[in-house]
ROPA-662829 format. One record per residue: residue in three letters; x, y, z of N, C-alpha, C, O in turn. Coordinates in steps of 0.05 Angstrom, whole numbers, plus 5000, padded with zeros to 4 digits. Example, Ala and Ser with C-alpha at 12.3 -4.5 7.8 and 13.67 -1.06 7.14 Angstrom:
2
ALA526448865156524649105156526449345156528549345169
SER525749555142527349795143525850015157526850235161
This chain:
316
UNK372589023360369888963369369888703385371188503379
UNK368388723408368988553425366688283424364488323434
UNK367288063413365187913411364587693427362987513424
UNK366187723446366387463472367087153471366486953484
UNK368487213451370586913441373387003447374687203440
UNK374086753465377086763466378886743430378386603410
UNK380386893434380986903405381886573394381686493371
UNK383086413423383886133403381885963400382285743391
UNK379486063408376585883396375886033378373585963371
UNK376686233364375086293339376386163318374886173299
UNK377986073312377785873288375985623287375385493267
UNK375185573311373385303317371385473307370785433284
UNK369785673321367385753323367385863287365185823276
UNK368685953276368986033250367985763229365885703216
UNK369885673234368885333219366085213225364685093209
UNK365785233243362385093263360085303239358685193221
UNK360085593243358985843226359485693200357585643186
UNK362085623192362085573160360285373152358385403138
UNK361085123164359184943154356684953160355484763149
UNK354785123177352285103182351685313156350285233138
UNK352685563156351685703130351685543102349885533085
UNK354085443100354185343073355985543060354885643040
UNK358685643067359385873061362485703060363285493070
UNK363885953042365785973038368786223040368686423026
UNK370386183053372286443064373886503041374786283033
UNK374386633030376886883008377787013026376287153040
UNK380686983030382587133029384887323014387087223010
UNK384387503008387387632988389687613003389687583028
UNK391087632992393987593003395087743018396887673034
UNK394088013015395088203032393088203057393488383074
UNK390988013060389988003096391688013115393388173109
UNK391987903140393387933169392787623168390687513161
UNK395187513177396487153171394687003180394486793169
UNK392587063205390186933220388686913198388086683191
UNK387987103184385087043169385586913143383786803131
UNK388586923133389286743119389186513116388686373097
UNK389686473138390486143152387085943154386985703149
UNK384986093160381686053162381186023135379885823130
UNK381986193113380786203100381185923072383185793069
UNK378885903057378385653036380285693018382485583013
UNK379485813011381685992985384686192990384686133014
UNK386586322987388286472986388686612962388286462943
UNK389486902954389386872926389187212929389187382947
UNK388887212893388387522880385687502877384387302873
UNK384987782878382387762880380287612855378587442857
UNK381187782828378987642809379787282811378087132802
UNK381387202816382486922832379786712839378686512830
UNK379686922862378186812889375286862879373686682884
UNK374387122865371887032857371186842839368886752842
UNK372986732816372186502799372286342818370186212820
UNK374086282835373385972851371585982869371085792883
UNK370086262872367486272891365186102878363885902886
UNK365186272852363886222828362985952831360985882843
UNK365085772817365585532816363985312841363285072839
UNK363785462857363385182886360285212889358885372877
UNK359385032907356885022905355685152942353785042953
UNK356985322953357885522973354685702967354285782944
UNK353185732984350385962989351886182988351286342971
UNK354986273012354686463021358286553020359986433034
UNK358786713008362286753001363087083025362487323021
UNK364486953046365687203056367887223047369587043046
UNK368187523035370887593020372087693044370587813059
UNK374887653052375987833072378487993050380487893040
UNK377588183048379088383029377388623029375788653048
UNK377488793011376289053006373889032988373088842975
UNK372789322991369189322980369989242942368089132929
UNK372289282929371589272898371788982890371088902868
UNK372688852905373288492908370588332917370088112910
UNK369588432929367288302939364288262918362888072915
UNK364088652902362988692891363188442861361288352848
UNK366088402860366288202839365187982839363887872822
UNK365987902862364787622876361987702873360887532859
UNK360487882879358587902866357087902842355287742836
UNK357888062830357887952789357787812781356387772761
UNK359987552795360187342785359087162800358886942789
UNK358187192828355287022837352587182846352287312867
UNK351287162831348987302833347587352853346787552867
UNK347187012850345186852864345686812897343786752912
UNK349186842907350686792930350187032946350187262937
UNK349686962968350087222993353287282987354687122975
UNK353787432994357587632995357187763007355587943003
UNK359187723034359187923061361888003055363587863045
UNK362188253063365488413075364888363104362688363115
UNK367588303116367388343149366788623152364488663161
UNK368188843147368289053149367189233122368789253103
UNK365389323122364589473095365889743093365289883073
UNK367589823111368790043110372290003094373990173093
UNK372489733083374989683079374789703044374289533027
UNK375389933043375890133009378690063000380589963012
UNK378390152975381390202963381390522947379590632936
UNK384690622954385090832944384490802931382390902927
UNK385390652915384990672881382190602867381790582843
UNK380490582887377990472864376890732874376090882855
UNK376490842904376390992902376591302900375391482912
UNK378891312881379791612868379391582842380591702824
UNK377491362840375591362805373091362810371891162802
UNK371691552821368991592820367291542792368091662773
UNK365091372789364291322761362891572744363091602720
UNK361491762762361091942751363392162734362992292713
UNK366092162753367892322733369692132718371392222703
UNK369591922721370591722700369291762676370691812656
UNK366591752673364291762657365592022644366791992623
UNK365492282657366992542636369292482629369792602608
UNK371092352637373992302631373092192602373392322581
UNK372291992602370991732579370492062560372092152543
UNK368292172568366992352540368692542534368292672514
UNK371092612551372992832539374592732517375992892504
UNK374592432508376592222502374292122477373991872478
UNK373292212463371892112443373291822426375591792419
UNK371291652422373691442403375591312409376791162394
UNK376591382443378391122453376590872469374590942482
UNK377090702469376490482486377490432507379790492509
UNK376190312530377190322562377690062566376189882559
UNK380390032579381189842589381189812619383289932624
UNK380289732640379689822666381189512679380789282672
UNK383089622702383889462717382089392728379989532728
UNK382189142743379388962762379589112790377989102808
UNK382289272788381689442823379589662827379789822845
UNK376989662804376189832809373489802824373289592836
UNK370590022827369589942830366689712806367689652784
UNK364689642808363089572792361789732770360989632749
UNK361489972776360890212760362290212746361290152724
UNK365090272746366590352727368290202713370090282698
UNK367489882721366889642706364989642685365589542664
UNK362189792690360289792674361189942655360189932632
UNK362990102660363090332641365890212613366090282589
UNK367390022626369289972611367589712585365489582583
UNK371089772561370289532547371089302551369689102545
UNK373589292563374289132579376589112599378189292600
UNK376988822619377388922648379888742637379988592617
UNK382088812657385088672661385788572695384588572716
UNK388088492686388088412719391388512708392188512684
UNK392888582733396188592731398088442720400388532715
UNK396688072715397987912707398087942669399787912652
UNK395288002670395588092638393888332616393488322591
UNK393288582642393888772622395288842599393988922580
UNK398688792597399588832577398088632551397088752532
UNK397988412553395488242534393288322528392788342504
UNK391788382544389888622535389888812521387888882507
UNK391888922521392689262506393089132473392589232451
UNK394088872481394688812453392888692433393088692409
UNK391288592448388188572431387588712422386388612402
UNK387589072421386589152402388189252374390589202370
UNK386889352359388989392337390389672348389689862362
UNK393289592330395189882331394390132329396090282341
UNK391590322315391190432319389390612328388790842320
UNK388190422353385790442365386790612392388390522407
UNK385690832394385990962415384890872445382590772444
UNK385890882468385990772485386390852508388690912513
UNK383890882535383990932557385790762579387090582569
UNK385990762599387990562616387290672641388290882646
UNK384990502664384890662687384590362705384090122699
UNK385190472728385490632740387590752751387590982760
UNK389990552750392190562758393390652739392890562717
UNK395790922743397291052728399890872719400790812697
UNK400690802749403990692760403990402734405890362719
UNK401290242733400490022723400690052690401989912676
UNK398890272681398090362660400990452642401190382618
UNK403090612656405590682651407090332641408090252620
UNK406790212666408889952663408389832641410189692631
UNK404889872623405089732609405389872578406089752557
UNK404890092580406390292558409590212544410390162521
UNK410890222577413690032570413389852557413689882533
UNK412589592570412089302559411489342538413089232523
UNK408789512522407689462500409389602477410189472458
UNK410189942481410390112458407690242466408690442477
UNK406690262467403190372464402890602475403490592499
UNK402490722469400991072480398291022490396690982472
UNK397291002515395191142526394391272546395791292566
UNK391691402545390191562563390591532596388391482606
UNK391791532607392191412637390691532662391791722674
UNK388091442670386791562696389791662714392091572714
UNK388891832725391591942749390991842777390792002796
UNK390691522780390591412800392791302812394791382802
UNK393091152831395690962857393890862878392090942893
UNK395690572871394590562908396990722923399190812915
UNK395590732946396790882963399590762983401290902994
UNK399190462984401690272986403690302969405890392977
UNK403290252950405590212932405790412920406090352896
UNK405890642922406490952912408590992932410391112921
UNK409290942961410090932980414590872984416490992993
UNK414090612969416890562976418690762969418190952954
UNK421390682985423790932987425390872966427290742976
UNK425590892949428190872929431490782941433190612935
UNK431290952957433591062982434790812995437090732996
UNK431990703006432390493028431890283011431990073025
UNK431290222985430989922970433989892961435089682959
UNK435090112957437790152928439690052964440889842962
UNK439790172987440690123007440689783011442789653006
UNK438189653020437689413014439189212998439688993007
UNK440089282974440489242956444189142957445588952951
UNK444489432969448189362976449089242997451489203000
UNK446189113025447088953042447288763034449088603038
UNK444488703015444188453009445488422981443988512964
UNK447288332974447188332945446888082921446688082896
UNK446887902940445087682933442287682937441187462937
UNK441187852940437687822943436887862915438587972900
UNK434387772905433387842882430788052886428987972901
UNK430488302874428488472883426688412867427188402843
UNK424188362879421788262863419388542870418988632893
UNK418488612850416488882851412988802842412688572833
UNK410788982845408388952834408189172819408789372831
UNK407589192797407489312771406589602778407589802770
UNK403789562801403489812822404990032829404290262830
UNK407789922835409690192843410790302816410490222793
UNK412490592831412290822813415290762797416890622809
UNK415790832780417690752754419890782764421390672748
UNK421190892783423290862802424090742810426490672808
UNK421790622827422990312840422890162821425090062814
UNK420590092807420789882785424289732766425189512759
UNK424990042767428790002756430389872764432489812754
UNK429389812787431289612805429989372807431389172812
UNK427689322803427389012799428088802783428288852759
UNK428588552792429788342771427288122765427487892755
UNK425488232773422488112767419588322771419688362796
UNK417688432761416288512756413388252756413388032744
UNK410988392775409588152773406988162789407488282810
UNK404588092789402988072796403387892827405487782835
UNK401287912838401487752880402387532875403887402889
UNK401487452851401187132851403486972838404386742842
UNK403987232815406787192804409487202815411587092808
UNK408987402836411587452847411387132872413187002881
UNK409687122874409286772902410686552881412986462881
UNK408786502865411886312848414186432833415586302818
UNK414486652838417386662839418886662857421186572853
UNK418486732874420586652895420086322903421586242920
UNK418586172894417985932907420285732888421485532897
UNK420385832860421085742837424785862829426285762811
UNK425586102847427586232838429586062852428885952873
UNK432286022843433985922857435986092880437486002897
UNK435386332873436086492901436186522930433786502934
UNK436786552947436586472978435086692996434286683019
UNK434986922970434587172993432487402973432987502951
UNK430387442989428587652962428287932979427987963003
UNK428388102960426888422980424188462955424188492930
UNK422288432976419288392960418488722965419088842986
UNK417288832942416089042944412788962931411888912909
UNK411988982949408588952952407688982980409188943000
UNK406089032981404188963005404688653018404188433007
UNK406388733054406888563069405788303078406688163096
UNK403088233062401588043084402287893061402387653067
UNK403087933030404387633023406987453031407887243024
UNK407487613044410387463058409387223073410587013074
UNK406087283088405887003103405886743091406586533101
UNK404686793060404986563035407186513032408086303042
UNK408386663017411586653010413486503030415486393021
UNK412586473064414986433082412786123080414085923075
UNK411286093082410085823079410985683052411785453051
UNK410685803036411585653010413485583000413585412982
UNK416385783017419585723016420085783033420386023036
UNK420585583055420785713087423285723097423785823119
UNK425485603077428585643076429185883065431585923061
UNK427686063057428686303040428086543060426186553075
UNK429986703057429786993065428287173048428587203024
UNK425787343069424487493057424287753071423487783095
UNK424987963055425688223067423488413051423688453026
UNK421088553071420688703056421289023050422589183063
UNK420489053034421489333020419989613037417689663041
UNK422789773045421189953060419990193059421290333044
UNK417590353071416890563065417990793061420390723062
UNK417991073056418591313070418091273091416191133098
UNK419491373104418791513140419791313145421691203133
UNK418091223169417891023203415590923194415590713205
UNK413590933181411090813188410790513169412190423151
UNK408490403183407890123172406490183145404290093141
UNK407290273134405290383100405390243087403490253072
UNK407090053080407489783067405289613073404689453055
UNK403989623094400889513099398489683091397889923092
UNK397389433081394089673068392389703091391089533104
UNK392490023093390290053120387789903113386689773131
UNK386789893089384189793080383689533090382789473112
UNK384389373072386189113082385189003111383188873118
UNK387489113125387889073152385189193171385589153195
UNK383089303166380789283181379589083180377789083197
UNK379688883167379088553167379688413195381988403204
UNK377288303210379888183234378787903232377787823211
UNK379087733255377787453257375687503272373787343268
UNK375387693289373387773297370987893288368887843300
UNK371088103262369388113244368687923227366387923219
UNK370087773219369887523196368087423208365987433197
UNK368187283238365987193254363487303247361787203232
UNK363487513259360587603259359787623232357487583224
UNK361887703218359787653184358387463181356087513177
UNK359487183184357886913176355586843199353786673196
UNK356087033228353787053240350987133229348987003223
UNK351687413230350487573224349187613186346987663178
UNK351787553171350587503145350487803136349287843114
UNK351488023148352488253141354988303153356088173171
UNK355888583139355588723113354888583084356688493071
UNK352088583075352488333053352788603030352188833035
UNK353688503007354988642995352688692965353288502951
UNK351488792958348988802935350688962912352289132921
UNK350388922880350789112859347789072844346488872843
UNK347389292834344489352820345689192796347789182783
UNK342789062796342588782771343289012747345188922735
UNK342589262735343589362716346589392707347489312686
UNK347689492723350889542729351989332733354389352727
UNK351289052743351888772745352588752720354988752713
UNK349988722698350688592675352488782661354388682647
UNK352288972663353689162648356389142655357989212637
UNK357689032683360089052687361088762677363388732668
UNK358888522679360388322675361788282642363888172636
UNK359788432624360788322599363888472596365388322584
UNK365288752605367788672602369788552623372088642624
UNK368788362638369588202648369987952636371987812636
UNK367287882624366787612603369387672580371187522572
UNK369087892574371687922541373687862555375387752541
UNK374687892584377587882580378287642590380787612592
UNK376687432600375987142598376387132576378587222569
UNK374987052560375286982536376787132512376187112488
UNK379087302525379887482507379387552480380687562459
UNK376687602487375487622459374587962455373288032475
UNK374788142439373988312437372388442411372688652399
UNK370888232406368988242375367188522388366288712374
UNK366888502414362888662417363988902430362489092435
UNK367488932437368489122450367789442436368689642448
């Protein structure tokens, strides 16, 4: 979209918009390195909405996808929350529609839902409580041993932590669509050029690749590890746009990412990447796409969000 800014004045004109709104930029990690670079924050998403939370910001543009924003929502009420692009979805939140989540839940009498934060707000509302990748497995373990137990949305996720835990549960038949992706073929390949690299994975991919990692880890986890590892050389399997962190944060280190099937760029989230600097603009112009959740489904989603803050699950 053509907005009639030379692209190297939109970081000026971006900043000029910020401070007159009173607003604040989120970035996820997997953005495109420009909008990273603009933005206040960097980060995972439930991340970026506590530190939205936190500031005293009118107006929070998330540059990420619609189930991230909605959070930022939940957790500021009172704040405007724009998407640049409101068309920027996730597989995975949505191939959990809340209405057939809702029958999944009633086919499943007597288990309790544990709901990754990739989802949408609905089916936030619907859970007892929410996890993030860094500590799902902690979660699972809050409840007692023989409490039956849903796990959505992510399968690939829900599996990894079956491993980790021992635990048997219910697993939505979800993926993102990134990280379902990598080649076994061409990582294990990788693997024998490099054989000093350390393969670092997101819990996301499918139990295949996972076998070959020498670290297992959330966006944020796998960024200090390579920042923290004494190794010279990593093959990252996640979604590409954390490399722009990673090469900023150890800029003497080799970072190789992990490749798709095929020829194609699939290692990037189409979602994601409809974000530009050019929409970011006009968000804080314009002050749309602003992003609304119905005050009912709000509260309803925040309290298992509140439990897994406070890892508390007395009201679960």
């Amino acid at each position: 979209m053509d907005v009639r800014i030379p692209h190297a004045d939109l970081f000026e004109a971006i900043a000029d918009l910020k401070k007159a709104r009173n607003a604040i930029i989120l970035a996820h990690y997997y953005q495109e390195a420009d909008i990273q670079d603009v933005a206040d924050y960097v980060g995972d998403s439930l991340g970026l909405s506590q530190q939205a939370a936190a500031t005293d910001a009118d107006v929070i543009v998330f540059a990420g996808v619609h189930f991230m924003a909605e959070t930022a929502k939940i957790l500021s009420p009172h704040k405007t929350v724009v998407l640049p692009d409101l068309e920027a979805g996730c597989s995975l939140a949505d191939a959990c529609p809340a209405d057939r989540f809702q029958a999944f839940i009633d086919a499943h009498p007597g288990h309790k839902v544990i709901s990754y934060v990739n989802c949408s707000a609905a089916v936030k509302a619907l859970s007892d409580v929410i996890c993030t990748s860094s500590n799902a497995a902690d979660m699972v373990r809050l409840f007692p041993a023989d409490q039956p137990l849903i796990f959505a949305p992510d399968k690939n996720l829900g599996a990894y932590v079956q491993r980790e835990t021992g635990r048997e549960m219910v697993l939505w038949p979800g993926t993102c669509q990134v990280h379902e992706i990598f080649s076994e073929k061409k990582l294990v390949q990788l693997k024998v050029r490099h054989p000093e690299a350390a393969v670092i994975a997101h819990p996301e991919c499918e139990p295949h690749v996972l076998q070959h990692a020498d670290h297992i880890g959330s966006t944020a986890q796998l960024l200090s590890f390579v920042v923290n590892d004494p190794r010279p050389t990593f093959i990252v399997v996640t979604e590409a746009g954390i490399l722009h962190q990673m090469q900023k944060a150890a800029p003497h280190k080799l970072l190789i990412p992990a490749p798709p099937e095929g020829n194609c760029a699939c290692n990037e989230c189409p979602h994601m990447r409809r974000n530009t600097l050019e929409k970011l603009y006009l968000a804080l112009l314009n002050l749309r796409p602003a992003i609304e959740v119905p005050e009912a489904v709000r509260v309803a989603a925040l309290k298992p969000l509140a439990r897994m803050l406070a890892r508390d699950l007395a009201a679960a």
